[in-house]
C-alpha positions as CSV (number, residue, x, y, z in Angstrom):
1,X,4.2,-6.2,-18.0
2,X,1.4,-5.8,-15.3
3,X,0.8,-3.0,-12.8
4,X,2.5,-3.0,-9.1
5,X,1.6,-0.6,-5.8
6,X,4.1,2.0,-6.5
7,X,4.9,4.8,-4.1
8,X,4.8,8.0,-6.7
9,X,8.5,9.6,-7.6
10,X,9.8,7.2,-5.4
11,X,8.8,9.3,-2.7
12,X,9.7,9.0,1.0
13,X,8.0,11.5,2.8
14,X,4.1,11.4,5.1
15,X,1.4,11.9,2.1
16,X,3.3,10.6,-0.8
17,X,0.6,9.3,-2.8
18,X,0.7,5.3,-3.8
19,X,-0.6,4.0,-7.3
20,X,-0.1,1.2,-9.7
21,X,2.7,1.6,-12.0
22,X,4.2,-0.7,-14.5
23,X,5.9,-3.4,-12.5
24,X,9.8,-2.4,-12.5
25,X,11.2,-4.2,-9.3
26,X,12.7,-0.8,-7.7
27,X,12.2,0.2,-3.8
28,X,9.3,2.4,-5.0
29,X,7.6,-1.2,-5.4
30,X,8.7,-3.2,-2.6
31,X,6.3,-4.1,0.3
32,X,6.5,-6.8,3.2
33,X,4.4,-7.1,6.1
34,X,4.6,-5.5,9.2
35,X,2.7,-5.5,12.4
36,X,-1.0,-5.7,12.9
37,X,-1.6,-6.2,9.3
38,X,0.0,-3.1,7.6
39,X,2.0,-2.4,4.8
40,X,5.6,-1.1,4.8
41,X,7.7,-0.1,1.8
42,X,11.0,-0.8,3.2
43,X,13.0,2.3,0.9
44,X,10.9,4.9,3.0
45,X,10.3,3.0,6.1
46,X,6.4,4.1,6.1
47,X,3.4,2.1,5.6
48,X,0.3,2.0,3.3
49,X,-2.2,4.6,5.0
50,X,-5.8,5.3,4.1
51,X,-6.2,8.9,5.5
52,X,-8.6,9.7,7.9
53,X,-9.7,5.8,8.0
54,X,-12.0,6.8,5.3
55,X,-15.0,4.3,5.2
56,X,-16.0,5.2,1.5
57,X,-14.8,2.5,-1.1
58,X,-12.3,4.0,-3.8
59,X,-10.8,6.8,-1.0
60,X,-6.6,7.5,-2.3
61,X,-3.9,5.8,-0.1
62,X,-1.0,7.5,0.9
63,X,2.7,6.6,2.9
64,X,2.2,7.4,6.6
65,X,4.0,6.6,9.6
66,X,3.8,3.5,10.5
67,X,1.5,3.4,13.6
68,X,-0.7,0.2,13.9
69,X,-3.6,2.4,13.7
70,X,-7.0,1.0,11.9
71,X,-6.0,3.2,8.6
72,X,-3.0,1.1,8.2
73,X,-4.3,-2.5,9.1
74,X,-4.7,-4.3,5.3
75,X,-5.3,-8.2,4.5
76,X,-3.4,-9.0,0.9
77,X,-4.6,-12.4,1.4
78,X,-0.8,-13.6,2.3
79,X,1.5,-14.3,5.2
80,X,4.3,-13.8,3.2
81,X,5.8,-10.8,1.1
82,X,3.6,-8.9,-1.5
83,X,5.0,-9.9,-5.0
84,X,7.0,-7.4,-6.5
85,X,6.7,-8.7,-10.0
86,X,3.1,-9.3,-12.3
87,X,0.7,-11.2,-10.0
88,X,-3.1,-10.4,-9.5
89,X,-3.6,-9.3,-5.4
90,X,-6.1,-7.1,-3.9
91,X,-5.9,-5.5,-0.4
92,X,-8.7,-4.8,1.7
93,X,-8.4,-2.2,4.8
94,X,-9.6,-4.7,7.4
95,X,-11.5,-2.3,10.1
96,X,-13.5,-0.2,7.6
97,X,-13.8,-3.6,5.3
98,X,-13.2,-1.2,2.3
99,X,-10.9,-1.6,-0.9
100,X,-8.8,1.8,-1.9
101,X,-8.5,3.2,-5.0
102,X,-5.1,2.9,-6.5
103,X,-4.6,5.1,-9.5
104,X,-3.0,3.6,-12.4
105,X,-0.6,6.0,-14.3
């Protein structure tokens, strides 16, 4: 099986840390599309955050409050939901024009 964006321990607290996990279709790897271009996983009701906007390529995202701030605003390329099973997608954070780095464990 591929890797998915996985929230770690299935975690739904601010600063749970996000990574690539073998894809297992569980809340811990669903994602749909929320406003101005972020990222929620509907199980914790947060979005993907990269913290403090960081502007260096490969900076660790984490589960924030959603807030339609810059550090949540991705492009996955699609207008509809993020697959939850094997597919190649890549996310870009749109207002720093950087790519995270997602941890594979």
């Amino acid at each position: 099986m591929g890797k998915c964006l996985d929230v770690t321990g299935s975690g739904t607290t601010n600063g749970t840390a996000v990574d690539l996990y073998t894809c297992n279709g569980t809340g811990a790897q669903t994602w749909t599309n929320g406003p101005n271009g972020s990222l929620v996983n509907p199980k914790s009701g947060l979005c993907l955050a990269d913290p403090g906007s960081a502007t260096i390529p490969g900076t660790d995202v984490i589960l924030w409050t959603c807030d339609n701030g810059s550090e949540q605003n991705w492009n996955s390329g699609s207008s509809t939901p993020l697959p939850t099973a094997p597919a190649a997608t890549s996310i870009i954070n749109l207002p720093t024009g950087t790519y995270p780095n997602i941890a594979s464990r």
